[in-house]
C-alpha positions in Angstrom: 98.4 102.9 106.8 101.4 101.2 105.0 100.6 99.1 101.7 102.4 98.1 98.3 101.7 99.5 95.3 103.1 98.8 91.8 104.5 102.4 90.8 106.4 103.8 87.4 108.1 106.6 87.8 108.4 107.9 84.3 108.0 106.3 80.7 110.7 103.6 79.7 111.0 101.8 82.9 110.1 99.0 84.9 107.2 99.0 87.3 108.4 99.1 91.1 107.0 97.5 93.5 107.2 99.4 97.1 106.1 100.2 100.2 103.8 103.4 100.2 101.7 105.2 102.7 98.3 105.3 102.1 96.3 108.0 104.3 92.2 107.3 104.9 89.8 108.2 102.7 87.6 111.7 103.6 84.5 112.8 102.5 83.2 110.8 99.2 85.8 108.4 99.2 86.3 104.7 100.1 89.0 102.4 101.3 89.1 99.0 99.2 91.2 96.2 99.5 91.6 95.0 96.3 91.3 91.2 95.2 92.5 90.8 91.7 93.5 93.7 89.0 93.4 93.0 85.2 96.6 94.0 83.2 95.1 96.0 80.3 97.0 97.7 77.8 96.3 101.0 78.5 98.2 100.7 81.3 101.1 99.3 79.2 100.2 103.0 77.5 102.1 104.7 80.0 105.2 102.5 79.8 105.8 103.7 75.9 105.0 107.1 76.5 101.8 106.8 74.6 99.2 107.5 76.9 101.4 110.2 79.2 104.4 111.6 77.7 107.9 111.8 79.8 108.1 114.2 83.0 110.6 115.8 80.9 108.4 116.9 78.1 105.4 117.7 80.7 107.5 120.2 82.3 108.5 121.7 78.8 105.2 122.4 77.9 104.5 123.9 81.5 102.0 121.2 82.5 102.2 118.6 85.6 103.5 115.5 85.2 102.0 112.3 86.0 104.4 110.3 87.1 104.9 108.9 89.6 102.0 107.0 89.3 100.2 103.6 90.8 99.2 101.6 87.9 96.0 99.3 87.2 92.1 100.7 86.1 90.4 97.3 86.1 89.6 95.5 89.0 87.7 94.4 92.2 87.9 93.9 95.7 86.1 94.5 99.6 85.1 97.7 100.9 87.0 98.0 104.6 85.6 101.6 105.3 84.0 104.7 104.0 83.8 108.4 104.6 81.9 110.7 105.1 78.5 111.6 102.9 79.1 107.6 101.7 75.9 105.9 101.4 75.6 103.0 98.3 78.3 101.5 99.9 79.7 99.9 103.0 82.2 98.3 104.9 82.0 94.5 103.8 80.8 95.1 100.2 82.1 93.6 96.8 82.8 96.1 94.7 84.0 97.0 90.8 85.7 99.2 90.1 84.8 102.2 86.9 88.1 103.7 85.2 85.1 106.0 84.1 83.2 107.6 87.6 80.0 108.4 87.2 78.4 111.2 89.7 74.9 110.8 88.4 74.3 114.5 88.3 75.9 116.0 84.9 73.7 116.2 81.6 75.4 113.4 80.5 74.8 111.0 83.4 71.4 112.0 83.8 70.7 111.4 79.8 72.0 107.6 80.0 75.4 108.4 79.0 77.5 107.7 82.2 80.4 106.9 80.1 80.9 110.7 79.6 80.5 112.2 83.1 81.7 115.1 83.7 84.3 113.7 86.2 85.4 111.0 83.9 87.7 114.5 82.7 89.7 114.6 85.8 90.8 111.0 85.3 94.4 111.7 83.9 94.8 114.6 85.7 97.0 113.7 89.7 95.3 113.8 92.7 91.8 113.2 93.7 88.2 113.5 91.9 87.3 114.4 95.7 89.5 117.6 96.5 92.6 117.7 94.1 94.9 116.4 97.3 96.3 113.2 97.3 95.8 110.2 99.8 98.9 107.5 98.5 101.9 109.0 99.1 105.8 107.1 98.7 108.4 106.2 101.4 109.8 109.1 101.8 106.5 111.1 101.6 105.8 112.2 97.2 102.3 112.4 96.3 101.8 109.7 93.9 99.2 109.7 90.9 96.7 107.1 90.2 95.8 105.5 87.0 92.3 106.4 85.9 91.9 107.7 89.7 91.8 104.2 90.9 95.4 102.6 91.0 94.2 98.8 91.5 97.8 97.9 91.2 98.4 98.2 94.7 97.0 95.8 97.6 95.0 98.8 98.7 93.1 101.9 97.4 91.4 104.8 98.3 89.4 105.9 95.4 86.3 108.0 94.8 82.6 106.5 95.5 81.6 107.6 92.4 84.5 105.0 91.1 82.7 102.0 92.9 79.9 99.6 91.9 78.3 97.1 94.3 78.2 93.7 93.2 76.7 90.2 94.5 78.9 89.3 97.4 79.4 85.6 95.6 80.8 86.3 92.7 84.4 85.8 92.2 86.4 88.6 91.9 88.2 88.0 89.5 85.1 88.5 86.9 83.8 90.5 88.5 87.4 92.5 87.9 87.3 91.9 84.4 83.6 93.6 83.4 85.1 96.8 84.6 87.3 97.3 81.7 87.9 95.2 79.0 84.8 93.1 78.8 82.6 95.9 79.3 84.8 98.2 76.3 84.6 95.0 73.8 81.5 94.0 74.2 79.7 97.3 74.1 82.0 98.7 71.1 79.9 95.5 69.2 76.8 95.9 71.1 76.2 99.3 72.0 78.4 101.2 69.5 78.1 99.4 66.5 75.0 98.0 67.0 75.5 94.1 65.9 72.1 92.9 64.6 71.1 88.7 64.0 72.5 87.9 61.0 75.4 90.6 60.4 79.0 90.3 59.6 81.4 92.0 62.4 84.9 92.6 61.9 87.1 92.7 65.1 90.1 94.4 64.1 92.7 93.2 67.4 91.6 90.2 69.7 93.5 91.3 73.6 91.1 91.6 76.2 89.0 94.2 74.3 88.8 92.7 70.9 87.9 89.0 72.5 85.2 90.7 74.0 83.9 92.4 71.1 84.1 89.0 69.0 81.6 88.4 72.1 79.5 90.7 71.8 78.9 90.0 68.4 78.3 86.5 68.9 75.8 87.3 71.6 74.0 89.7 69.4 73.4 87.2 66.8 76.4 87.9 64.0 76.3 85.4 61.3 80.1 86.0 60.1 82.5 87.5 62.9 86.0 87.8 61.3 88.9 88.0 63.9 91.9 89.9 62.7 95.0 89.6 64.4 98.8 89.1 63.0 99.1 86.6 66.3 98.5 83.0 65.3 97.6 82.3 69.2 94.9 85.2 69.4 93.3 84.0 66.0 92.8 80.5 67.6 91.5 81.5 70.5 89.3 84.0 69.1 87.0 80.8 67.5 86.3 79.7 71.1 84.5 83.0 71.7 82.7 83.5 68.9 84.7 84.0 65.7 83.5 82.1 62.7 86.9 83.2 60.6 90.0 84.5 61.5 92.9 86.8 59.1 96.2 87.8 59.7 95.9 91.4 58.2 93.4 94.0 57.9 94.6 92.9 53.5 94.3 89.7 54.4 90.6 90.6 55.8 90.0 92.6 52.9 89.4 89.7 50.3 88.1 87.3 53.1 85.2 89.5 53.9 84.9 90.6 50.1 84.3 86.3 49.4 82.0 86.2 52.5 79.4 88.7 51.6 79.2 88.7 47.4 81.0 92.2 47.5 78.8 93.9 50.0 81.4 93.9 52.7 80.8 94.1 56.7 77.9 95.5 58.2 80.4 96.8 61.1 83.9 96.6 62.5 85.7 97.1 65.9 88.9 98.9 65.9 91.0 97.5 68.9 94.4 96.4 67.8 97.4 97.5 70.6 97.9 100.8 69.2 95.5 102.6 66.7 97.1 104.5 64.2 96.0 106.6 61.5 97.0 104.4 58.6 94.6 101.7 59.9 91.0 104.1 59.6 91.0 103.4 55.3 91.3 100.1 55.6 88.6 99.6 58.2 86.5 102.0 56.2 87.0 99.8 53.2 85.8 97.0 54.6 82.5 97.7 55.6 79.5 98.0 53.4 77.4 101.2 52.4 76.0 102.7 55.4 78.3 100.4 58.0 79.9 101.5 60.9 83.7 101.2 62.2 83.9 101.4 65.8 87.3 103.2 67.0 87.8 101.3 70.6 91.9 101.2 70.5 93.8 103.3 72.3 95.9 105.5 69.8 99.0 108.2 71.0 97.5 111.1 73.3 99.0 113.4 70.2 98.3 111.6 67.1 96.5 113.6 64.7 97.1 112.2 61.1 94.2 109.9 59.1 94.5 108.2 56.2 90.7 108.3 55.0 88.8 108.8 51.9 86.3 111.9 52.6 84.5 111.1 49.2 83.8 107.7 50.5 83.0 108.4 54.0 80.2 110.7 52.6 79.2 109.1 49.1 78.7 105.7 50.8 76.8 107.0 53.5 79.4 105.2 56.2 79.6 106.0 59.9 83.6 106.3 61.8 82.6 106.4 65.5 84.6 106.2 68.7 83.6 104.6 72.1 84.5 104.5 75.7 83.5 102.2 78.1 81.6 100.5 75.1 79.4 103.4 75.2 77.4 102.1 77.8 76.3 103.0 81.8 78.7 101.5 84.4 76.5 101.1 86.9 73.8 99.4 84.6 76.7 97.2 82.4 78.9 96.1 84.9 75.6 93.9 86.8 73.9 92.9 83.4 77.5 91.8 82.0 78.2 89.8 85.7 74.3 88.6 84.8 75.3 87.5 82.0 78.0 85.2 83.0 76.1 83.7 86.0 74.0 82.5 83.2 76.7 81.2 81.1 76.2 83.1 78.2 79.6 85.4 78.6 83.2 83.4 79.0 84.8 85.4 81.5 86.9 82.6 83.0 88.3 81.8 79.7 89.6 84.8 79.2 92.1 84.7 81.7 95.3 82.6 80.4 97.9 83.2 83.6 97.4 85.0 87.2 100.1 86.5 88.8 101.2 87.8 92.2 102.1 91.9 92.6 105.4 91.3 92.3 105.3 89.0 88.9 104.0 92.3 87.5 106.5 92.8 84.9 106.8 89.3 84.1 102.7 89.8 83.3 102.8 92.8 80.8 106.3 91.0 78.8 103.7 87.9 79.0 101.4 90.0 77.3 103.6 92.2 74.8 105.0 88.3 73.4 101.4 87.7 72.9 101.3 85.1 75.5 98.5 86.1 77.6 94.3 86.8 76.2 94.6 88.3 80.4 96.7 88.2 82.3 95.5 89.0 86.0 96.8 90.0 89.8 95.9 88.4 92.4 96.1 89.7 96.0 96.4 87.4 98.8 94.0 87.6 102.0 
């Protein structure tokens, strides 16, 4: 079948919206129209190079490139058919989509930890979970990639069912978009990760559509002080209407802020998820929180950064924790229907979070909205 897709075709340019052939989906696999994609960062990742370096450079180092590529990891939409062996869904269902598949039958799966499924390894790599072969093809016949093995970005997909999570046919799918990313990696990072208790004071280092979430999570879990930092004056305001009790410009500025809130102890935990986490950033964050806290590394950092500024003798003597987290360190399939729970009970701002929708084709007009800090979300929205 033909369909459009939102496609880059190598680091440094625009996204292109075309025309591409999209063949049905074989055994495992699922055909979804999508309804609405989120425009997370990550995917802004493989504009700048940061996430997947040039085709040039791939094919330096001998290795496949991944361009061209269908762009988008978070979203939602309606199952229209499935193939073979497919059984926990059917034609007709909601779905959710899970930049992180889960098979259910790895050690890590089957010890709670879905988050790190084997599969969730393929996800960068082109071509299918399924087979390796490809099922979206361009006009004139190239295989294209898929982000994350799910390439919302397009008005159709054929993805894994290990990629898919049923979900209550009335709830709007544009939530129901947003739990499969950001709100489930912000809010777990606080939650799950860093382990928010009644009474604690959370840093949230970064307030896009992770970092708001992660001011949620704390909130939720009872934080007494949740500091939001973020250089953007617009991010800092909103960040008080999910949760934050203060708000600084700097991780220096935070530095004497959370110094004055706690007598000297400093925060129990903190969040990494500014745009881009680089190395200078870890000391700071280790700095401020207390003996035996945890900083939470949620950001996305360059796939070949290496360097970190951090004091060893501190990160033992003080008995501190650095930890990273995907997917907020929980289980898809359990997060993504106790988040959506969560906001049928109007205890998680979902709605709020989105500050502009777009069409497919406004798709470059969404991520410059969101690199001049316009935009909490900004989300796609696919017409009937």
């Amino acid at each position: 079948m033909k369909t459009r897709a939102a496609v880059l075709h190598d680091v440094g340019q625009d996204w292109s919206v075309e025309e591409i052939e999209l063949d049905p989906p074989k055994a495992g696999e699922v055909l979804v129209k999508t309804k609405a994609a989120g425009l997370c960062h990550s995917d802004e990742h493989l504009v700048t190079g940061d996430l997947a370096p040039p085709t040039a450079v791939m094919e330096e180092m001998g290795l496949p490139s991944m361009f061209p590529i269908i762009g988008g990891h978070e979203g939602s939409g309606v199952v229209l058919e499935v193939g073979e062996g497919v059984t926990h869904v059917q034609p007709g269902d909601h779905v959710s989509v899970s930049f992180i598949p889960s098979c259910g039958r790895c050690r890590w799966c089957s010890s709670g930890m879905q988050n790190l499924c084997d599969l969730g390894a393929q996800t960068m790599v082109p071509g299918m979970i399924t087979d390796g072969t490809f099922r979206h093809h361009s006009a004139d016949g190239k295989d294209l990639g898929t982000m994350a093995k799910l390439g919302t970005f397009a008005e159709h997909m054929v993805v894994s069912a290990d990629s898919l999570i049923k979900v209550e046919p009335d709830l709007p799918f544009i939530p129901v978009a947003l739990v499969s990313c950001g709100v489930a990696t912000g809010f777990g990072s606080a939650v799950n990760r860093a382990g928010v208790k009644p009474g604690d004071t959370t840093v949230v280092v970064g307030c896009g559509g992770i970092g708001m979430n992660a001011v949620q999570g704390a909130r939720v879990a009872g934080a007494k002080h949740i500091v939001a930092v973020d250089p953007d004056e617009f991010k800092r305001e909103k960040a008080g209407e999910f949760g934050a009790t203060h708000t600084a410009a700097s991780l220096e500025e935070a530095l004497g802020l959370v110094t004055d809130l706690t007598w000297g102890q400093m925060a129990d935990n903190l969040v990494l998820s500014p745009g881009l986490v680089t190395g200078d950033m870890i000391q700071p964050a280790i700095q401020l929180i207390r003996k035996g806290g945890t900083a939470v590394v949620t950001g996305l950092s360059n796939v070949f950064a290496e360097d970190v500024k951090l004091s060893l003798f501190e990160l033992a003597m003080q008995n501190k924790t650095l930890a990273g987290s995907i997917f907020g360190s929980g289980n898809p399939r359990a997060e993504v229907p106790h988040l959506l729970k969560m906001y049928q009970a109007g205890q998680l701002k979902l709605d709020e979070l989105v500050t502009r929708t777009y069409t497919l084709d406004e798709i470059n007009q969404g991520y410059e909205d969101m690199r001049t800090n316009k935009n909490i979300r900004g989300v796609i929205v696919f017409e009937d």
